[in-house]
N, C-alpha and C positions, 0 to 999 in steps of 0.2 A: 294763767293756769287753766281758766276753762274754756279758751279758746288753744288752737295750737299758734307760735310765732308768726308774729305778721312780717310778712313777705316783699323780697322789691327786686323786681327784675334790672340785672345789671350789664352792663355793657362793658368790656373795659379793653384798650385799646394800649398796647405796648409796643416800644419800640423796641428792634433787633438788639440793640445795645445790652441792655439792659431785662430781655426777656428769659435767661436763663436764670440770673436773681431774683427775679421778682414772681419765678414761676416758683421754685423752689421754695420761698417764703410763703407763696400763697399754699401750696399744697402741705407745708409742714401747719401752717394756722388752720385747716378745715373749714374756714369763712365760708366758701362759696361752694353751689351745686352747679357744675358746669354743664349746659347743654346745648345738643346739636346745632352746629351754625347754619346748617341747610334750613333748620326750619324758621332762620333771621325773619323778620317781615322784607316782602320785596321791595321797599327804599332804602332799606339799609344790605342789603345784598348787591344792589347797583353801583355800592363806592365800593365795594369787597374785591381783591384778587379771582377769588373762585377755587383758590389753592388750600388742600388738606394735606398733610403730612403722611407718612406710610408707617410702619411699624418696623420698630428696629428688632429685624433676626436676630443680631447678633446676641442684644441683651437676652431675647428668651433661651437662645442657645447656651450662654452660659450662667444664666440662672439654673436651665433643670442640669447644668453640667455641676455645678454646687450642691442643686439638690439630694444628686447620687451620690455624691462624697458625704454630706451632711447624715444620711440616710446608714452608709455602709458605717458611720463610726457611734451610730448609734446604740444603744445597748439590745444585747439579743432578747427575744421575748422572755420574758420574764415570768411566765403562768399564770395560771388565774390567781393565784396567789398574791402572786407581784406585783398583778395590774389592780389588787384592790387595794394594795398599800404603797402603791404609785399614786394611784387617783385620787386618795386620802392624805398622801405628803410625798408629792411631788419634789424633785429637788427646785432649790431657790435657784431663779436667775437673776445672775445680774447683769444690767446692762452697762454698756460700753458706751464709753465719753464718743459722741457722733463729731464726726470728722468730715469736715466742707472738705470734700472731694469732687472733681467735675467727673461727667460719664468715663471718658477718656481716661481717669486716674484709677478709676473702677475697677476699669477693664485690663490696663495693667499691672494693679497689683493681683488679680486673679490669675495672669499669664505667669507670672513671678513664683505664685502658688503650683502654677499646673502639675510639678511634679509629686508634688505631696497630692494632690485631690487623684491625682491617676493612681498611685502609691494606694489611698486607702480606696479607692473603687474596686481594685486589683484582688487587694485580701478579702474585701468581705466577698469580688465571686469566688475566689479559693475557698474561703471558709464554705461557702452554701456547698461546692461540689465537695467537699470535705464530708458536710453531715449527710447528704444523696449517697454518696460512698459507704459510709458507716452505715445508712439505713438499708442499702444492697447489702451490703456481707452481712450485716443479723442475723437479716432476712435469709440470705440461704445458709449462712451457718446453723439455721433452726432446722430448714430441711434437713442440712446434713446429719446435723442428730438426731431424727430420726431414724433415715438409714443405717444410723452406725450398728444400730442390729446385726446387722447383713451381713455387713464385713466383707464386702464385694467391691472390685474397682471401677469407678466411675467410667470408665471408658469403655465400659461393655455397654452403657446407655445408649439407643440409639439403636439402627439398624446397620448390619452387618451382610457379608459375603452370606452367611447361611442361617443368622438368628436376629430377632426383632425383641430388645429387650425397655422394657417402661417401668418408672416406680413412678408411685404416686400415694394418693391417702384415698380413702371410702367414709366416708358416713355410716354410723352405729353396724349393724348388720349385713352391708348391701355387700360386703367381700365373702360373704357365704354366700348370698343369692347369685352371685357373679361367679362361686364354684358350680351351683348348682345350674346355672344358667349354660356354664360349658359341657358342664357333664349331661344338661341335655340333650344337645346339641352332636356331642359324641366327639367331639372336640378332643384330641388328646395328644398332641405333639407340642405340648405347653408345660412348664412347670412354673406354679407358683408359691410363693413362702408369704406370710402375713405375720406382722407383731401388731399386737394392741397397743394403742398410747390414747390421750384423752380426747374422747369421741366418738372413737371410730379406729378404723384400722389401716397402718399403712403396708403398704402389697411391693412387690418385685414379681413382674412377671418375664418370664423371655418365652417366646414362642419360636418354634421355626417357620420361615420364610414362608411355606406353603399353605398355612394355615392362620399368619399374621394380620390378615383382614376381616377374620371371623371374629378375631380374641379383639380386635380393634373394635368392633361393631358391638359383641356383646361388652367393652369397657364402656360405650357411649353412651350403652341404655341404661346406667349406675352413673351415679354421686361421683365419678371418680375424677380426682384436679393430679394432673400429672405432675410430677414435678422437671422442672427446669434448670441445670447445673451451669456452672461457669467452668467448672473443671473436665477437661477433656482426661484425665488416668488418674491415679494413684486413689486410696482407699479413703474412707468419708472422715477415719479417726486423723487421716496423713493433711485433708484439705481442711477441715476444723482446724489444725494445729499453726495453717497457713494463714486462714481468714485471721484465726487471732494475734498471730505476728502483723499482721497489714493492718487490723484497727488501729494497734499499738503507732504502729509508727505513723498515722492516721490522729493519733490523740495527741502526739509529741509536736506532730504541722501543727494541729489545733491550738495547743498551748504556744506555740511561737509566732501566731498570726495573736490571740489572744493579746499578747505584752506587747506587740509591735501596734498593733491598734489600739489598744491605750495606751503607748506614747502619743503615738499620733493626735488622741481625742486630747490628751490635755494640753500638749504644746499646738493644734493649730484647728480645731474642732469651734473653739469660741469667732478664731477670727475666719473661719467660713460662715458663719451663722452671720456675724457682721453683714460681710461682701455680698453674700446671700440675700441680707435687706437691704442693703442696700441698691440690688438690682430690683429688688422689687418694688421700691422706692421710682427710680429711676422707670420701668416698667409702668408704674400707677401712674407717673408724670407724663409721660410720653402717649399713656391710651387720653390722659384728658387731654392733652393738643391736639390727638385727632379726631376730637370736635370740633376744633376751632379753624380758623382762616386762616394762613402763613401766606403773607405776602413776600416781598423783597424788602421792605423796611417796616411792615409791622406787621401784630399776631394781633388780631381780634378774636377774642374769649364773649361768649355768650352763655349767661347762668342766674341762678339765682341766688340773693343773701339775704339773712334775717333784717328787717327794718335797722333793729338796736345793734345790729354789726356795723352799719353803713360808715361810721367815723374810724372805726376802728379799721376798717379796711382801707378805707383811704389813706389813711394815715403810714398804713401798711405798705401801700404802693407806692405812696412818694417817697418816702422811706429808702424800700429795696428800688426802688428805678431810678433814683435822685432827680425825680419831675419828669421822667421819660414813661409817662404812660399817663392816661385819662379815666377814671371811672363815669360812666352816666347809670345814673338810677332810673328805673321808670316805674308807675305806681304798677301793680299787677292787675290783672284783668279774669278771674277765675272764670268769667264766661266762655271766655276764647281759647284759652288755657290750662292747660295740669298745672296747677301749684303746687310745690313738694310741700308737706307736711314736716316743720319739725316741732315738737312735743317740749314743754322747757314745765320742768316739777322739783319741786323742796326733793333733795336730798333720800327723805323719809318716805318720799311718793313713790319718785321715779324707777326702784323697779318694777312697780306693777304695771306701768306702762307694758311691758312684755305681754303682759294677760291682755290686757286691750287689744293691742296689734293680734294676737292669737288669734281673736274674734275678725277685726279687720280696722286697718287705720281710719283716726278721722278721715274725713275729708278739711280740705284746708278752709277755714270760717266756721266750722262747726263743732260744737260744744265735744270736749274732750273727757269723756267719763271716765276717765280714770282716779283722779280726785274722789268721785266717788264711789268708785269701785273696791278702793284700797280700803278704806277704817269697815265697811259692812262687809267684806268679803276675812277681812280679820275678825270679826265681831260673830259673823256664821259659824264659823268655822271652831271658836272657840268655844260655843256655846257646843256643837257636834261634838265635838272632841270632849269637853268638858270633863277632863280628867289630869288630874299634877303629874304625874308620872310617865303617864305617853306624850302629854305635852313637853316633859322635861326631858325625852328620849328625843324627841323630832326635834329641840333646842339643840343638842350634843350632837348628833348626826348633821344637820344643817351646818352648824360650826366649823365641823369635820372638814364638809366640805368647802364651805368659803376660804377654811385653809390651805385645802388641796385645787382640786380640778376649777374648785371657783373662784381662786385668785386672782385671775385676769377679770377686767370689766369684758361682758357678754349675757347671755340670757341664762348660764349656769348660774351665775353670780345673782343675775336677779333672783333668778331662783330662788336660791338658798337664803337668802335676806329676806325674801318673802317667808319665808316656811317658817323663819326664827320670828318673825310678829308673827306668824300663825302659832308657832311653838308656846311662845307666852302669852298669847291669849286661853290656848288651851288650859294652860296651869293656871291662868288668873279666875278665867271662869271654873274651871274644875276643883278649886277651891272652894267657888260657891255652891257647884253640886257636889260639893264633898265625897270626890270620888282620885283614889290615886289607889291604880291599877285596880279599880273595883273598888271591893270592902277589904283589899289586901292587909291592910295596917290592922283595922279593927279583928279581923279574924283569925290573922295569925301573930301577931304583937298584942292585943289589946288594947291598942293603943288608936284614937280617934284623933286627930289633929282638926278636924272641923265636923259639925253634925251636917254641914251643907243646908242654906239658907233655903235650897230651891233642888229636889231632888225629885228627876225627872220618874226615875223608878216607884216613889211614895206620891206622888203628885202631875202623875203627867198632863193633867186638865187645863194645873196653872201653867205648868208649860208651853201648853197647846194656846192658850189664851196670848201669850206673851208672844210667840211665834206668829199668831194671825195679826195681835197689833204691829209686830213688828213688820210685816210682809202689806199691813195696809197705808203704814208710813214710807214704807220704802215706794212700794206702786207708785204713791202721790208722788212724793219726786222725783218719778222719772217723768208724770203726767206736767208738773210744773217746769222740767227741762224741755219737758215738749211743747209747752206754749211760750217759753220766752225763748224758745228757735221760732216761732211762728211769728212770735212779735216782731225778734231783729230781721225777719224777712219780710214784713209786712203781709202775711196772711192772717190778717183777724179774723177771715171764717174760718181756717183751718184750725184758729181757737177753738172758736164755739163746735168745730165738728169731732174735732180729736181728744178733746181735752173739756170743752166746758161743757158737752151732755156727760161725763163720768163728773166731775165735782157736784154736778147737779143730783146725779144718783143714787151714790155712794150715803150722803147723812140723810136721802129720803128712805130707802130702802134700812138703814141701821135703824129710824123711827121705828119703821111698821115690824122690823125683825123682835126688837129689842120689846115692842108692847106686845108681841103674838106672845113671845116665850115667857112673859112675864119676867123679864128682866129688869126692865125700868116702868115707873109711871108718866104717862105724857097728856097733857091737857089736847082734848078735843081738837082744838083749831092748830095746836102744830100735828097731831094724827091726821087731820083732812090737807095739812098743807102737803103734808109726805105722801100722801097717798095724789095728789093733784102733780106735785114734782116729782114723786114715780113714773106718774101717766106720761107725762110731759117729755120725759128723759127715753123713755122709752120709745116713744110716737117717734122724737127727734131721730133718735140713732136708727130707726126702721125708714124710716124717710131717708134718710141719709146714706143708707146700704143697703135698703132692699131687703130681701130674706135675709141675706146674708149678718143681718144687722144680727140676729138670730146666735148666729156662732159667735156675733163679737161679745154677749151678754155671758153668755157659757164660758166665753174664750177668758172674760174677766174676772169671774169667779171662779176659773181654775187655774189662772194666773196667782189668787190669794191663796187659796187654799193648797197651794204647791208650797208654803212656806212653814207648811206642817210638817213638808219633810225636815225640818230643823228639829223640833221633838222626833222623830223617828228613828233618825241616826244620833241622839243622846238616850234613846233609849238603847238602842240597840249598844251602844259602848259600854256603858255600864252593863247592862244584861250578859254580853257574852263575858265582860271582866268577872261577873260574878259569876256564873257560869263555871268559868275555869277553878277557880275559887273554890268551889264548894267541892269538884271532881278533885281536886288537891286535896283538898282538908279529908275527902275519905280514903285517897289511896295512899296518905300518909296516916292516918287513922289504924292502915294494917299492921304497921312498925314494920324492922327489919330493914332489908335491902331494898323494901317497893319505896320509902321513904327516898330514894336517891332519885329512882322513876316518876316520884309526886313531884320532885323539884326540878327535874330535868322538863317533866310533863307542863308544870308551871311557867317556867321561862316561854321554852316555846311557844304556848299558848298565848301566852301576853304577848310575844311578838307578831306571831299572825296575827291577832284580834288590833296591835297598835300598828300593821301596816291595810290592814281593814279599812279600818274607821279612818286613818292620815287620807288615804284614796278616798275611802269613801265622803267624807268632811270635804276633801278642798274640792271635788269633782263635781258634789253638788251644790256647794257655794258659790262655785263659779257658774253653776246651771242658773242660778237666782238670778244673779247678772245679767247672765247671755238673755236668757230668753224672758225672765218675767221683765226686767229692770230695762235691760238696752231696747226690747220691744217697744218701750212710751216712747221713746224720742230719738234713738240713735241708729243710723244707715251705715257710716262707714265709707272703705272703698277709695280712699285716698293713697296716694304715694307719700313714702316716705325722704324726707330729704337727705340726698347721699352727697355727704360733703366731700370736695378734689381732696382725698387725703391717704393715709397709708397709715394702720395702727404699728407703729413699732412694739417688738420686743424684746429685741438683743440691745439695742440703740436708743438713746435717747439726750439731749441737750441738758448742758449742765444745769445742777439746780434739780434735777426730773428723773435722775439715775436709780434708778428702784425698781 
């Protein structure tokens, strides 16, 4: 756990016989990270073929040909509405008893399909030119009701043998400044009619022909948007009466694509989604061969596996190849090599692995903070929050989601399992600062459920004190993971230079503090000893960096005292809870109907202020991490290991059906 898996590079060598089995077992087990055969070492390249496989078209061609049917029978958007009570309880899938089928069976039961997947590609483009259709006719059945003022037929639009006739709409005023503008002009072989509607005003003008470039010119220098028809005659009340027979029968297609699409979705929606992983199964299998070597009688595979898989893989291969393939292990060499990183943690850890990789993967051999990342990044964060009630809202909302969008394992999922230990750390600790939603209980119920042990609001000093030891204990264990990295690499100066001038400084420097301010009493010879191990500690780290040693002394004691932002933000949560609190308690104090506005005003406020303090809590907890905490000992910058594998979701082997 505080290193990442230990590593072994593997070889394995299969016969044609036997290499469709045993490829497909290995990529459904996720054992191994397969890599490039080109980069073999050149002895092992000299018995090699020299032969890489190509990529099969055909699967990608009728994978995205599944994914248009899968797409077209999918449900229409749903609005923001939907998509927040989508993402909060998504429907359940279940998955489908997986069926050993080879490529070749794949691909024929998709051809068998072809008529139905063309069938619903078909309707949903009908349906989309269906709604483009209906959004045109609105659209000009809006204009036409404007004009229907007029009472003119569309077919004098347009230019003629002897008249040039335009409608259109103006902005507020500008269809008077456009009379005024002709009539200065002297303009007068024109007639125009204007109604008001909301805005602005729409116009009809016709001009005759001799005069149609002038009324053109002064329309250009105005607001004016012409309008555009579909209807070459009859009157605006005669083409409205049109557009709205053509929606009609436009909503009748609509509703008859609708029922033929769900038929479709429940009778053969599931088993494309199948055939669909299943190419992409087949797809993942086929990119990891072409890394490997395909000879005429065997496929040599070059990758790597965890130490503690080694048996189990083997076991695996003789297994599916019935002795027709060879594994060789070789130890790995991180000098020479990228070792993929894989991360292996208790259950209760591993999502915060997520947060780790955020920052940047171990490297492979180097101490994996995550372990301790996880209980003090809950521990910050509850003390910031330090409240029962926002903590018990971030519990419910988390929940929410683990049920919805964060079902599936992914970084959603960690998520939300992270935020419910941060949720109830909140309410654990904000029990001891005896704060739920503020002084909400005592103010407006009477009621006190705890005085709170430690409240930051009455007491922020013990606070601040608690926050510095807490920020000088944590310092020191990232400074003790940073010397016993030095140890297992054998740099014993990088001890004394990283790590053993601050152990050195740290209790000299709290002597001479602690007897300036008169906080404690210290006898003479440990006061001359701290003040000699000041010197000492100091001299070292300028020796040792030059001026620069300068900002690393600075650099240390703003490293501690960054952990005051932990009082900062419990202050501030409580302060703005109460805050709201007391602006409640007066604009309910008015009675009446502002009474409804105090508790409307109340809610809200607590909601801002509990998605405040959630941001602001985990954002700087995790800052503790990143920069005071991973700065003593941790670089990062590793790869992570990508196992031959395919996460199913429609499909799964019996036993795993969920």
């Amino acid at each position: 756990m505080l290193t990442p898996a230990e590593m072994s590079r593997l070889t394995l060598v299969i016969h044609k016989k036997s290499e469709e089995k045993l490829i497909s077992a290995l990529h459904e087990s996720g054992l191994i990270e397969i890599t490039d055969i080109a980069d073999a070492p050149d002895d092992l390249k000299e018995l090699l073929e020299g032969e890489q496989r190509r990529p099969d078209k055909q699967i990608t061609e009728l994978k995205s040909f599944l994914e248009r049917s899968i797409e077209a029978l999918k449900e229409e958007p749903l609005g923001s509405i939907g998509e927040i009570m989508a993402f909060f309880s998504p429907p359940k899938r279940q998955k489908a008893d997986l069926r050993q089928r080879t490529p070749d069976e794949t691909k024929d039961d998709i051809e068998k399909l072809r008529p139905e997947i063309l069938r619903a590609i078909a309707l949903r483009t009908e349906s989309e030119e269906i709604r483009e259709e209906k959004g045109r006719l609105k659209d000009e059945r809006e204009l036409l009701t404007l004009l229907n003022p007029f009472d003119f037929d569309l077919g004098y639009l347009g230019r003629s043998e002897f008249l040039s006739v335009k409608a259109g709409f103006f902005e507020e005023d500008e269809a008077d400044l456009l009379i005024t503008e002709l009539k200065s002009k002297e303009i007068d072989g024109y007639i125009l009619r204007k109604t008001e509607t909301g805005g602005g005003h729409v116009i009809a003008i016709a001009s005759l022909l001799h005069c149609s470039d002038e009324v053109e010119r002064a329309l250009k220098k105005f607001s004016f948007r012409e309008f555009s028809m579909g209807f070459e005659s009859g009157k605006p009340a005669e083409a409205i009466a049109v557009i709205d027979r053509n929606i009609k029968l436009l909503e009748e297609r609509s509703a008859e694509i609708k029922t033929e699409q769900a038929e479709l979705k429940e009778k053969y929606l599931p088993e494309f989604q199948v055939l669909h992983e299943e190419l992409a199964v087949i797809k993942s299998r086929g990119e990891g061969l072409l890394l490997a070597d395909s000879g005429k009688n065997l496929t040599v595979i070059r990758g790597f596996v965890p130490e503690k898989e080694k048996e189990k893989l083997k076991s695996l291969c003789d297994n599916a190849s019935f002795g027709l393939s060879l594994c060789i292990f070789e130890k790995v060499d991180p000098e020479s090599e990228e070792i993929p990183v894989l991360c292996t943690h208790h259950p209760a850890v591993r999502p915060f692995l997520m947060l780790t990789k955020l920052f940047s993967t171990p490297k492979y051999g180097e101490i994996d903070p995550t372990l301790f990342l996880a209980p003090v990044l809950v521990i910050t964060f509850g003390i910031m929050l330090g409240d029962v009630g926002y903590g018990l809202l971030l519990v419910i909302l988390s929940a929410l989601i683990l049920n919805g969008a964060g079902r599936d394992d992914g970084d959603l999922r960690d998520l939300s399992l992270t935020l419910v230990a941060c949720g109830f750390s909140g309410m654990f600790f904000g029990f001891f600062e005896g704060g739920f939603f503020g002084d909400l209980l005592p103010k407006f119920a009477g009621v006190n459920y705890t005085s709170g042990i430690i409240d930051p609001l009455a007491d922020p000093i013990l606070m601040l004190v608690i926050a510095l030891i807490f920020g000088i204990l944590h310092l020191n264990a990232g400074l003790i993971l940073g010397a016993w990295k030095n140890l297992s690499a054998g740099n014993r100066s990088g001890i004394l230079k990283e790590q053993g001038v601050w152990f050195l400084l740290q209790p000299c420097a709290a002597v001479l503090l602690f007897s300036f301010f008169g906080w404690a009493e210290f006898d003479q010879s440990v006061k001359t000893a701290a003040i000699a191990g000041t010197f000492v500690a100091v001299a070292a780290i300028m020796l040792f960096e030059g001026p620069l040693g300068f900002f690393s002394l600075t650099g240390f004691l703003g490293d501690w005292l960054s952990y005051s932002r932990i009082l900062a933000l419990a202050l501030a949560t409580g302060g703005i809870a109460m805050t709201i609190n007391i602006i409640t308690g007066m604009m309910a104090g008015i009675g009446g109907i502002v009474v409804i506005a105090a508790a409307v005003f109340c809610v809200a406020g607590h909601m801002v202020n509990f998605i405040l303090q959630v941001l602001g809590g985990f954002i700087h907890s995790l800052r503790l991490q990143y920069v005071e905490f991973f700065g003593k000992f941790y670089v990062g910058g590793g790869e992570s290991f990508k196992p031959f594998t395919y996460k199913r979701f429609y499909t799964g082997q019996k036993g795993d059906l969920k």
